[in-house]
C-alpha positions in Angstrom: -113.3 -82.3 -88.5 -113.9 -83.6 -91.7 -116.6 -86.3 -92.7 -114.6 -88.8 -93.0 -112.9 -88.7 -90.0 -116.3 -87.7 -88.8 -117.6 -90.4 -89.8 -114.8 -92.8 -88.3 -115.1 -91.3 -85.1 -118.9 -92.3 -85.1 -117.9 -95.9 -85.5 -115.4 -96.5 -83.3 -117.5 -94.8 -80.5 -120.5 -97.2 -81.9 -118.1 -100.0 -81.9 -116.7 -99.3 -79.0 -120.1 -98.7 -76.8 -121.8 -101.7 -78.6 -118.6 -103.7 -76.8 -118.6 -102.5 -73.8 -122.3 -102.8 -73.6 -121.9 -106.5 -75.1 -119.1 -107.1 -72.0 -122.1 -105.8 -69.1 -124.6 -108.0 -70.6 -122.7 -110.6 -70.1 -120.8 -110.4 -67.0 -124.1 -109.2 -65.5 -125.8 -112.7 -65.9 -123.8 -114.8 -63.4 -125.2 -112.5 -60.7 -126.5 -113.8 -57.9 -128.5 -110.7 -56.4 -127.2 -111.1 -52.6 -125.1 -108.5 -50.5 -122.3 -109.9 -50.8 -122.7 -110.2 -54.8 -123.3 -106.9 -55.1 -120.9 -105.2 -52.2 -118.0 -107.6 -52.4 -118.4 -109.0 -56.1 -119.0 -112.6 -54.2 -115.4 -112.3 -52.9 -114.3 -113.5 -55.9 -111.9 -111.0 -57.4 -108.1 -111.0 -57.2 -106.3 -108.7 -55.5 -105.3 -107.4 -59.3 -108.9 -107.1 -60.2 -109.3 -105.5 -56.9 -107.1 -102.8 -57.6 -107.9 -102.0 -61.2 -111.4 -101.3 -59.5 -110.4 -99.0 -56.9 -108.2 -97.2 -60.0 -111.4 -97.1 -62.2 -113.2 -95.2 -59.4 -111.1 -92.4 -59.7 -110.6 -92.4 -63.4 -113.6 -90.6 -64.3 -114.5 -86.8 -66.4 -115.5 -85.3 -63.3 -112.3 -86.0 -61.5 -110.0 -85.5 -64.4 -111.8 -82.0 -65.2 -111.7 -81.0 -61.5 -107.9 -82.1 -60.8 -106.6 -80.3 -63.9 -109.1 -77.0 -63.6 -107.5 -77.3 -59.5 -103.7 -77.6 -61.0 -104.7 -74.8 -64.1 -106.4 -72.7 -61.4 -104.0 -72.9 -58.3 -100.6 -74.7 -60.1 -98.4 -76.5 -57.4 -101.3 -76.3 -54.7 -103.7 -77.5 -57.0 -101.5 -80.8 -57.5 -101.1 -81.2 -53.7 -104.9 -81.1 -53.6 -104.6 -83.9 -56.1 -102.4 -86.1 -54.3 -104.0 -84.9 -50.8 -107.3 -86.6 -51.0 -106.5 -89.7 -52.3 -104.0 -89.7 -48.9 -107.1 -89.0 -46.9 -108.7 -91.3 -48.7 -106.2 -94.3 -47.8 -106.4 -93.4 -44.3 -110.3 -92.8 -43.7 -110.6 -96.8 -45.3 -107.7 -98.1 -42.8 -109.6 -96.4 -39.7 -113.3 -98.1 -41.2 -112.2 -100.7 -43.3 -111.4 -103.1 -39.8 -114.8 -101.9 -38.2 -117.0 -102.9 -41.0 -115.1 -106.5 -41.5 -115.2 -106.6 -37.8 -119.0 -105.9 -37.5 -119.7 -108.4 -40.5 -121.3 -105.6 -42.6 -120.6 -103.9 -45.8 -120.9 -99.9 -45.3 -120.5 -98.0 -43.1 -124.6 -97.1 -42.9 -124.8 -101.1 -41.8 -122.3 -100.5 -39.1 -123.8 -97.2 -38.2 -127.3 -98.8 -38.2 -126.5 -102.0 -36.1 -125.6 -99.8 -33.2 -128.2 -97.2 -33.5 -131.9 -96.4 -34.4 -131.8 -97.8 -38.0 -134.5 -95.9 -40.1 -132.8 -92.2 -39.3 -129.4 -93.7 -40.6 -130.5 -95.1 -43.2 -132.7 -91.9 -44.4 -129.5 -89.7 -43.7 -127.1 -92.2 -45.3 -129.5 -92.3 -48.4 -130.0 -88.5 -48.4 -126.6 -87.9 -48.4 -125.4 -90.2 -50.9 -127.8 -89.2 -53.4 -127.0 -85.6 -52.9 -123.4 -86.0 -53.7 -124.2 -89.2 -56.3 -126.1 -86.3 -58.5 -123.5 -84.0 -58.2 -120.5 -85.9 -58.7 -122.6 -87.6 -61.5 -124.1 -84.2 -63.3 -120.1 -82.9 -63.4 -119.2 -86.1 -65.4 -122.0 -86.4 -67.2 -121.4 -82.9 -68.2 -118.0 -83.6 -68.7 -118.0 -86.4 -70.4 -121.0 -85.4 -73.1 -118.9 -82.2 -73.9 -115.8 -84.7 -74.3 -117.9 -87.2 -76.7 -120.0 -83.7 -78.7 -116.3 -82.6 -79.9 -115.3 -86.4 -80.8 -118.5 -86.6 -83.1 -117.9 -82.8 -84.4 -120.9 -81.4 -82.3 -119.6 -78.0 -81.9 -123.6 -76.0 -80.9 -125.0 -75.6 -77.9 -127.6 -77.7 -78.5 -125.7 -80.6 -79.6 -123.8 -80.6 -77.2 -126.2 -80.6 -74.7 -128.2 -83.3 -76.4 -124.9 -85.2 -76.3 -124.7 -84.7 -72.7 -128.4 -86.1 -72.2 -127.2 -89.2 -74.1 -124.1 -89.6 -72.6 -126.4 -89.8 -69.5 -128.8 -92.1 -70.8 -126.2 -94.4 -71.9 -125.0 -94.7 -68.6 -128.3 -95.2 -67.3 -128.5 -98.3 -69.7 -124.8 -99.7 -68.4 -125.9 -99.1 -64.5 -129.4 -100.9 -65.6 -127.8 -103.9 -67.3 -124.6 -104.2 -65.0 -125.4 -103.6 -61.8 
């Protein structure tokens, strides 16, 4: 890459972070801070908003590296795979999805907790999720500060790597003023 367009890309990933960042800020400080704020977004979002939500969730590095690596690694089975767990996804949230609204809780460790000795759930629910939080989340990290090294030009080891620690950072600076 050359240094202008070096230098462009820069920018527009400044510009386009400083944004973003700019859009958290402020949609972070009409938070109330309850349950339902945090779980259910106050019960305020459209079905639309709703939606583009549950898209977002799967649009991420670490599933858009893992789907294509599948459909490069395995070809037509690789693309069922693709298909196949967001079907098992759909049908694991229509088996728990009436459970939890029935039981007046938010996850499934409330439901699970409510009917059973609550500080072993809760210390296996926790355990569990952030065991496959760091894992999920070191992929895309990885993924994604790889993706951002070659925008900037960042073609070492090292700079990659460092990109990778920033990426992370960065996201630790979204989660921390966002929610």
């Amino acid at each position: 890459m050359t240094g202008d367009h070096q230098m462009l890309a820069l920018v527009l990933f400044s510009a386009f972070i400083a944004v973003t960042l700019a859009i958290t800020t402020w949609v972070s400080r009409n938070r109330r801070g309850s349950a339902e704020e945090f779980y259910a977004g106050g019960r305020l979002f459209s079905p639309m908003e709703n939606g583009f939500a549950i898209a977002g969730d799967y649009m991420s590095a670490a599933s858009f590296l893992g789907i294509s690596g599948l459909i490069a690694l395995y070809g037509y089975d690789g693309m069922l795979y693709s298909v196949g767990f967001l079907v098992a996804w759909l049908v694991v949230l229509f088996l728990v999805a009436e459970l939890v609204r029935n039981c007046g809780r938010f996850t499934l460790a409330d439901v699970v907790a409510s009917r059973m000795s609550e500080r072993p759930v809760r210390i296996a629910s926790g355990t569990s999720s952030v065991t496959v939080s760091v894992l999920y989340l070191v992929a895309q990290m990885v993924g994604a500060g790889s993706l951002v090294a070659l925008l900037l030009g960042g073609t070492s080891d090292s700079a990659r790597s460092w990109t990778v620690v920033g990426v992370g950072a960065l996201m630790v600076v979204y989660v921390s003023m966002g929610g």
